[in-house]
C-alpha positions as CSV (number, residue, x, y, z in Angstrom):
1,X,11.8,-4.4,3.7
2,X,11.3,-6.8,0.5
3,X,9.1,-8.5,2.9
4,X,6.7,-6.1,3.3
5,X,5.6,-6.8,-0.4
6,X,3.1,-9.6,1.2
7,X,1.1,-6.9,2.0
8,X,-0.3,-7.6,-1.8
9,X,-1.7,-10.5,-0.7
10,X,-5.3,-8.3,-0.3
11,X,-5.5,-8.4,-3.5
12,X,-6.7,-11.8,-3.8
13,X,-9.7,-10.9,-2.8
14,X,-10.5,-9.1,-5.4
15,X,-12.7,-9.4,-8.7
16,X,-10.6,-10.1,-10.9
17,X,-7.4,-10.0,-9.2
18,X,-5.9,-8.2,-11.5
19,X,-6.5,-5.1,-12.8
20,X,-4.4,-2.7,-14.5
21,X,-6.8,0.4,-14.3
22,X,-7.6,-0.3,-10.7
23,X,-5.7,2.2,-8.0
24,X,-4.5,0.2,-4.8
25,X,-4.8,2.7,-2.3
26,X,-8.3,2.9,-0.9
27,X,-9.5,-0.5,-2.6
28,X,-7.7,-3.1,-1.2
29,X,-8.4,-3.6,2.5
30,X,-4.5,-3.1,3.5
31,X,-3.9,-0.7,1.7
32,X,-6.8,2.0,2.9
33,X,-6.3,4.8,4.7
34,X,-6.4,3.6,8.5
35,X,-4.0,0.5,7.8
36,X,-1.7,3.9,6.2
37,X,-1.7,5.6,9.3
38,X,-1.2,2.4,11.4
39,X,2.1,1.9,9.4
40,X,3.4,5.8,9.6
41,X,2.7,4.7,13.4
42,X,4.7,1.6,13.2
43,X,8.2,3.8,11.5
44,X,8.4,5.1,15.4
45,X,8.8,1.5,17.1
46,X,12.5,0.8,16.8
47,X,12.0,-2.9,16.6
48,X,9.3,-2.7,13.6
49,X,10.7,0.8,12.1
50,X,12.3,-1.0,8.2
51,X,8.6,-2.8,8.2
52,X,6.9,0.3,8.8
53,X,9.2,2.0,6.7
54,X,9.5,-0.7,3.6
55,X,4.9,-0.4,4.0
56,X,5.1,3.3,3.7
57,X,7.3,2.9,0.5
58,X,4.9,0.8,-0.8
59,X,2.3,2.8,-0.2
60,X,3.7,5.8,-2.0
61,X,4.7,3.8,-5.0
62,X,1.2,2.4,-5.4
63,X,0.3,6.0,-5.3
64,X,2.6,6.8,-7.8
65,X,1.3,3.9,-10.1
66,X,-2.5,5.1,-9.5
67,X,-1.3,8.7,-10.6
68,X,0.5,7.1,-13.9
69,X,-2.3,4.9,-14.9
70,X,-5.4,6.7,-14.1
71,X,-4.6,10.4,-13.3
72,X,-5.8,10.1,-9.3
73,X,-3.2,11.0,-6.9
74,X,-3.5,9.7,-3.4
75,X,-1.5,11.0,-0.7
């Protein structure tokens, strides 16, 4: 599940890449809305269920850091 961290690397692509006032979810192109839903699929394939799982986490805890640092809350 630590793995699934290298889902970050989208944000390399941004300008800059940092960018403490910046929410995550709905910027970066892996962590949009479609690519959310495609891992919620992937949590019901035995095989890939702690990836999907250990994405989805992710994905709620960038949520959690966009409603800290900028008042937007993304579910």
């Amino acid at each position: 599940m630590i793995a699934t961290m290298i889902v970050d690397i989208d944000h390399l692509l941004a300008n800059p890449i940092y960018d403490p006032l910046r929410c995550s979810i709905g910027f970066h192109p892996l962590h949009e809305f479609i690519p959310i839903i495609i891992y919620g699929v992937i949590c019901f394939f035995k095989p890939l269920r702690y990836v999907g799982i250990g994405l989805i986490i992710h994905m709620a805890l960038d949520s959690i850091d966009c409603m800290v640092s900028n008042g937007v809350w993304y579910v």
